[in-house]
C-alpha positions in Angstrom: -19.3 -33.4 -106.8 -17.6 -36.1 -104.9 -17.6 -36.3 -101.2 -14.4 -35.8 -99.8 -11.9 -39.0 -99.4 -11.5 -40.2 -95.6 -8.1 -41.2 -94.5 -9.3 -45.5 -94.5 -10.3 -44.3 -97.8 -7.3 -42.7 -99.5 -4.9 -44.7 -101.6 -1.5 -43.0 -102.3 -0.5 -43.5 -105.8 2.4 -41.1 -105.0 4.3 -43.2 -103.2 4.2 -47.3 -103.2 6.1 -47.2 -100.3 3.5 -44.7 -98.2 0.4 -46.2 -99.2 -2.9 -47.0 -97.1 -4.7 -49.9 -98.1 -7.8 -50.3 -96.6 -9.7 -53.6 -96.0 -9.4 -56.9 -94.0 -5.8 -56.7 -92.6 -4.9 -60.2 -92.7 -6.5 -60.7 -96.4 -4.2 -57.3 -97.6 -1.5 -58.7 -95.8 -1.0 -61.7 -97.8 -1.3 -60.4 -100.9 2.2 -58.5 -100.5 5.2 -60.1 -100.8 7.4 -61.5 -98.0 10.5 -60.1 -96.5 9.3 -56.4 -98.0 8.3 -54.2 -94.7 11.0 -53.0 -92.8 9.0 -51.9 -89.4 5.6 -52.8 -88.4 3.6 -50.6 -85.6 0.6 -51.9 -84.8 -2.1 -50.6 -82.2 -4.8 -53.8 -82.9 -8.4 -54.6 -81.2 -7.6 -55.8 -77.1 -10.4 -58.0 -77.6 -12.2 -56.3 -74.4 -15.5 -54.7 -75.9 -14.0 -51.3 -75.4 -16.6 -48.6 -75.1 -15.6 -44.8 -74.7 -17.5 -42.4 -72.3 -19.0 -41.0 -75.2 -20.4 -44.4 -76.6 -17.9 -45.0 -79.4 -16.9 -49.1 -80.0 -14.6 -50.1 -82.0 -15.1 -52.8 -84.5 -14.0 -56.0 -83.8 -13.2 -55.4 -80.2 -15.2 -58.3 -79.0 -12.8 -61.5 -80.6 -9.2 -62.4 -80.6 -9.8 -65.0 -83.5 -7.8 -62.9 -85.9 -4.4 -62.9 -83.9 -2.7 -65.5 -85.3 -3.4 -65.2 -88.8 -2.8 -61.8 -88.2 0.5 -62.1 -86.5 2.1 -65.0 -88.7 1.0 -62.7 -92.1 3.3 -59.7 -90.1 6.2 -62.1 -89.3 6.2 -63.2 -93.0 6.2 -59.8 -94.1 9.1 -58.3 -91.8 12.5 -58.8 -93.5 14.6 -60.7 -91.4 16.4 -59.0 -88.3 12.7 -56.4 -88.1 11.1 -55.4 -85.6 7.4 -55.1 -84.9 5.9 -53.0 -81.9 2.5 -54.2 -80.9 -0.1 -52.4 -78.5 -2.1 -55.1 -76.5 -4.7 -55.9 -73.7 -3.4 -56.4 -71.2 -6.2 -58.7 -70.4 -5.4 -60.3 -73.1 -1.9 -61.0 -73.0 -1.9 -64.8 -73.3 -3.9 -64.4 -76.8 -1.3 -62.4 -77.8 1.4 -63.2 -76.6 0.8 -67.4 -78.0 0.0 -65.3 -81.2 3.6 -63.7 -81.4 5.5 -67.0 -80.2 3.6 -69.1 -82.8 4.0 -66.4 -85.8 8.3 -66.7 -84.6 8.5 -63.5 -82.9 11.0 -63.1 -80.1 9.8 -60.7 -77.3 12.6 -58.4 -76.6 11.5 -55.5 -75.0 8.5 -53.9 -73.1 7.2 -50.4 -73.5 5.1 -48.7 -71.2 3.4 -45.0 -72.3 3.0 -43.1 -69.3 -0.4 -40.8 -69.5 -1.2 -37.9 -67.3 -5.2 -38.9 -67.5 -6.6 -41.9 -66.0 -7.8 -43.9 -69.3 -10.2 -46.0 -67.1 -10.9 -46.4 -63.7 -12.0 -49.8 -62.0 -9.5 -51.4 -59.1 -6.7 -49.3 -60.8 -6.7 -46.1 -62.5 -4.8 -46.7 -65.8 -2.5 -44.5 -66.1 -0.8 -46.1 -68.9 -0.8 -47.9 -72.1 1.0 -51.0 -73.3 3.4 -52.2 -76.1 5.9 -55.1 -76.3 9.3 -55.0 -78.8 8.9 -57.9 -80.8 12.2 -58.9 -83.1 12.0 -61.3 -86.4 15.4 -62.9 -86.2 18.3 -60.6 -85.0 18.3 -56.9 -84.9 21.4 -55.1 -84.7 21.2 -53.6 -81.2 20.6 -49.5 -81.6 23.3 -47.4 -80.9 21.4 -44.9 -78.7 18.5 -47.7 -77.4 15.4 -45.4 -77.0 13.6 -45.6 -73.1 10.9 -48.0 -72.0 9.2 -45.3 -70.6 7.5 -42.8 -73.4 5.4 -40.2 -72.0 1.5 -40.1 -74.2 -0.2 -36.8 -74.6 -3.6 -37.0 -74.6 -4.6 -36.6 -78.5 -8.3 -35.9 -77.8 -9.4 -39.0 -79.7 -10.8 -36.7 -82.2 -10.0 -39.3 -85.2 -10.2 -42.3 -83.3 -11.7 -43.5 -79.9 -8.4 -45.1 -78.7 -5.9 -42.8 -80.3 -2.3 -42.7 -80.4 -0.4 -39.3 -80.2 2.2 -39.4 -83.2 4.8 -37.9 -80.9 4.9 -41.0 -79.0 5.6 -43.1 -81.9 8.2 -41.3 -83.5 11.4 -42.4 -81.2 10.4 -45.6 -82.8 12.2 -44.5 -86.1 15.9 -44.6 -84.9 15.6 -48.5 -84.6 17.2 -50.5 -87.4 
């Protein structure tokens, strides 16, 4: 008997649209065609060597090296007048930040996820995470634009030592 398939592990056949590929983002990236995604949510590596209070890493978190190829393999991908919402360090902003401008992404937004729990505590307690709005081209404007403010339940990182609570991300669907 088989072990059981993991969810980096599990390729969709179902749907081609829903699929989850797993490997090297920027080498999967550029084997798809461009101008075929329609929205790209993305909650990459900071770059700061993150380490949870139960010892968990996460891999890659000690470079920035794969930003640009990363971001100018999204850009390509998003058909024109996309958008792309990026998580970030905010340690890190000028790595990512040159990444976006150099891939042709126009900043046009920031979104800030307000948490009830202090995620880390050194001069500030952060109560907060970090995403910016980034456009390829010219969206049309949203009807009903949703808030920069989005309030994060905790999730309990059981799947993932930085994890994202999907209730968070979902207003993200009404944009065009």
């Amino acid at each position: 008997m088989s072990a059981p398939a993991t969810p980096s592990s599990v390729v969709s056949e179902a749907a081609p649209r829903n699929r989850i590929i797993h490997g090297d983002c920027v080498d999967v990236m550029a084997g798809l065609p461009p101008n075929s995604v329609d929205f790209i949510l993305t909650d990459p590596p900071y770059g700061v060597g993150y380490r949870s209070r139960d010892g968990r890493t996460i891999l890659n978190d000690d470079r920035l090296d794969w930003t640009r190829p990363a971001y100018a393999q999204m850009h390509r991908l998003l058909k024109p007048g996309s958008f792309c919402v990026s998580f970030y360090g905010w340690n890190a902003i000028a790595d990512f930040s040159a990444a976006w401008r150099e891939a042709g992404f126009r900043v046009v937004g920031h979104i800030v996820f307000r948490k009830r729990f202090a995620s880390s505590t050194r001069y500030l307690r952060h109560y907060h995470e970090n995403a910016f709005l980034l456009a390829k081209g010219r969206p049309a404007r949203p009807v009903w634009p949703i808030p920069d403010v989005i309030d994060f339940e905790y999730s309990g990182n059981r799947l993932h030592p930085t994890e994202k609570p999907v209730s968070a991300l979902t207003p993200f669907d009404v944009l065009p």
